[in-house]
N, C-alpha and C positions, 0 to 999 in steps of 0.2 A: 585194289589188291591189298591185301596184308601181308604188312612187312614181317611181322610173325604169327605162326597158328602153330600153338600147342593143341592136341588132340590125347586125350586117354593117355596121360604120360605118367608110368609109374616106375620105384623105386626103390627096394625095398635095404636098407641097412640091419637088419634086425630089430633093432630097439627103435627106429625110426624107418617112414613108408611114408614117402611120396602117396596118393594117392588119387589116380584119372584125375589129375591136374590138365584142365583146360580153360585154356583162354586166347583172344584174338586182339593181336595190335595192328591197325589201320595202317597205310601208309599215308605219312605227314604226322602223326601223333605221335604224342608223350604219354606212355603207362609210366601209374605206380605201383612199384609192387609191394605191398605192404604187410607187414605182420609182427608179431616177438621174434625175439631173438631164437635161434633154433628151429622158427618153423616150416623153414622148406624155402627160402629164397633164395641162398644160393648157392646149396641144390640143383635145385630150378635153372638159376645161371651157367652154372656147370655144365649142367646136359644140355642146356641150349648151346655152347661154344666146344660140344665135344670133347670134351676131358672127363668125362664120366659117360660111362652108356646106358640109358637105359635097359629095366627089364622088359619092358614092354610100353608101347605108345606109338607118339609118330610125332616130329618136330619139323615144319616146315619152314622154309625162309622164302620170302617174294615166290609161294606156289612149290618150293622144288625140296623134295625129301635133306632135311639137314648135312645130313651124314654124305649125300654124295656130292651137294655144289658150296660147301663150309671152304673146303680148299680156293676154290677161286674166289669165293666171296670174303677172304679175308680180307683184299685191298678194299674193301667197303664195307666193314665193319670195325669201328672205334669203340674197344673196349678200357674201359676203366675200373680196378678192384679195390678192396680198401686198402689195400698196402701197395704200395711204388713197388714195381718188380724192377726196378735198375741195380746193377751193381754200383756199391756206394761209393767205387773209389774212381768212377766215372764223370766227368762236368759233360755241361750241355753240348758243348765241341763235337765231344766225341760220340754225344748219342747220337745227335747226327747224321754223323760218318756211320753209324750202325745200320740206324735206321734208311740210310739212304740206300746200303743194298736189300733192304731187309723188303721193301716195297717198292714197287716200280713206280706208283705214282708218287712214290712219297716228295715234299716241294718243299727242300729249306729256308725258300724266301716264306713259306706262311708258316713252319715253323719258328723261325727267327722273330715273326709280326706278333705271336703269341708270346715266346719267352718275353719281348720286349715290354707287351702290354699285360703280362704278369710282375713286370722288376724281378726274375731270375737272374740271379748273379751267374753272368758266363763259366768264369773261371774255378768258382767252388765246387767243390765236387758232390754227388747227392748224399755224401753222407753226413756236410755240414747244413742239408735246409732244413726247415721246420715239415712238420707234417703236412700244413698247408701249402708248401710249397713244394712240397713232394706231390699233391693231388695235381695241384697247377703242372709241374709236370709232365704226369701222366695225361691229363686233358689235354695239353700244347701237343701231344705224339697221335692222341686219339683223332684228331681234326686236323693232322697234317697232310695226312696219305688218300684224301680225297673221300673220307666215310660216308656212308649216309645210314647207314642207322647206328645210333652207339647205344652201348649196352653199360650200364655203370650200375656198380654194387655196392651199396653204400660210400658211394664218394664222399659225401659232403659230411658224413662222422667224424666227429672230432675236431670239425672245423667250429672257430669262431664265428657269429651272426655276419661279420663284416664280408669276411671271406665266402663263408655260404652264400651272400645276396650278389655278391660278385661272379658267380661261377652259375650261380640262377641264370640269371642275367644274358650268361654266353649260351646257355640251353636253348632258351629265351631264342635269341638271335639264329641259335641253330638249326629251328625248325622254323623260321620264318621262309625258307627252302620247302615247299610243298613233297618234296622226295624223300625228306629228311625225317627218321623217326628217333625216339628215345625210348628203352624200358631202362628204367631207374629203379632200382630198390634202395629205400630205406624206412626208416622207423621215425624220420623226424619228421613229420607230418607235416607240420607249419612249411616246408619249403615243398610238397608235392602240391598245396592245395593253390602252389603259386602258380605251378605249369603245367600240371597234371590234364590231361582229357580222359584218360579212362583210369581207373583206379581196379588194382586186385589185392583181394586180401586172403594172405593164406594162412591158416591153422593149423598145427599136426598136420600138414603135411594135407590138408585139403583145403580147395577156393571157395571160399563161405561166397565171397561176390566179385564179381569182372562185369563192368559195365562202367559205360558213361559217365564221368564224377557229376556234370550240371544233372543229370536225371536221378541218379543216387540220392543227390542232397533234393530234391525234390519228393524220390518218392520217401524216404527215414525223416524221420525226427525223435523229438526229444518229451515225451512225455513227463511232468511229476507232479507227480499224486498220491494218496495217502491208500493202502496194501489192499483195502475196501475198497477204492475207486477200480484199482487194476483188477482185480479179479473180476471184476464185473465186466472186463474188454472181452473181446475174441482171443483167447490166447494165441491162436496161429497167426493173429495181424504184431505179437508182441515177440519180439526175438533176442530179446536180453536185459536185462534187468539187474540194478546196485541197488544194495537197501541201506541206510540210514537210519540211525534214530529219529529222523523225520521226515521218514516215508520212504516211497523208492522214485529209480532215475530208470524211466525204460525207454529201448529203442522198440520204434515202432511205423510200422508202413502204415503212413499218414492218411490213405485215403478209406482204410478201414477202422478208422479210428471217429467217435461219437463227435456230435459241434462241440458238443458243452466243454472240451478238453481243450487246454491251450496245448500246439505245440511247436518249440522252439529247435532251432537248427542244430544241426548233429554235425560235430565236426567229425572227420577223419579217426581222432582221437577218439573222443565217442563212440563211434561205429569200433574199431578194435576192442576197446577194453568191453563194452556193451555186447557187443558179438562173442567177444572170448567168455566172458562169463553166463549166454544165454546157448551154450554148446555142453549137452553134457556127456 
């Protein structure tokens, strides 16, 4: 089953349009959703958690139209945004006390096991943590009330490396739960390429690719060679291309690609910048 299926889901702002934005998350997997700033992620998020409607599409969760079983399925959904939505003059006490009517399953014994293995100061209130400790936070409330797929929007921005491989880490652990999914968005790549199983990259506001990251970096790579060698490929096996004073850098589907060419692995990073500039 997939724990979510976007289908022809569009959006139209004016100056900005979603556009049949489709993709499929498995259950038990972690997507990334990947792209610049601005281009439709969350968007995206939005209208997945129903705070924006679509103009047209269809969003499903485990099989069943968004919009009608989002209400029940919020005690199984653990979201996290890039800003802490608590009121600042609140300590952990009293979230709580909040959150204990706010969910039925919610369980202050596994809340209180996260604050602890965060060092969350009980008694401070959220408008004296840091921003990493605002995300810790948000994470301790997302995996208190029994979730099983969470949904995080750029969580890990702004966080220091220490902090990020810490909060990996508990992703990590949170799908080792076969029921358990993640769509994750963000732009720091180096930490999707740690947990990530399917990766999506959107563009203005369209999925250049959704598929499998192990087959991905399988089928792309990193061609370079000098502006004579390229032109001489298949253009349609080349889909993006940086040029240099000595020479150019192109992404290219490896297996339409000549022997004589060496080519070398494409990170995540690669594939965006290389994708964004082979889109005209």
């Amino acid at each position: 089953m997939n724990a979510i299926e976007i289908r022809d889901l569009c959006k139209s702002y004016g100056d900005f349009q979603l556009d049949h934005i489709r993709l499929s998350l498995p259950e038990g997997c972690v997507m990334g959703l990947i792209g610049e700033n601005g281009a439709g992620k969350s968007t995206t998020i939005h209208l997945l958690l129903d705070l924006i409607r679509a103009d047209s599409g269809e969003i499903l969760l485990y099989g069943q139209p968004h919009t009608r079983v989002f209400p029940a399925l919020k005690e199984e959904i653990g979201v996290v945004l890039d800003e802490a939505c608590f009121p600042e003059t609140l300590n952990v006490r009293e979230i709580n006390s909040i959150m204990r009517t706010a969910f039925r399953n919610w369980s202050s014994e596994t809340f209180f096991g996260y604050v602890g293995r965060f060092h969350l100061p009980e008694k401070k209130t959220v408008k004296a943590y840091s921003r990493g400790m605002k995300m810790k936070l948000s994470i301790a409330v997302a995996l208190s009330h029994g979730a099983r797929l969470l949904i995080l929007d750029e969580a890990t921005s702004g966080l220091d490396p220490v902090v990020r491989d810490e909060l990996l880490d508990l992703f990590f652990e949170f799908v080792q739960d076969e029921r358990h999914s993640i769509l994750i968005s963000s732009h720091i790549t180096s930490d999707l390429e740690k947990i990530c199983d399917y990766v999506a990259f959107i563009h203005h506001g369209r999925i250049l690719i959704s598929e499998e990251r192990d087959i991905l970096e399988e089928r792309l790579g990193i061609v370079k060679c000098a502006r004579e060698q390229l032109r001489e490929l298949d253009q349609t096996a080349v889909l993006g291309v940086r040029e240099s004073a000595f020479g150019v850098e192109a992404l290219v589907e490896r297996g339409r690609i000549p022997a004589g060419l060496q080519i070398e692995r494409a990170s995540l990073d690669d594939m965006i910048v290389l994708l964004s500039k082979g889109v005209k």
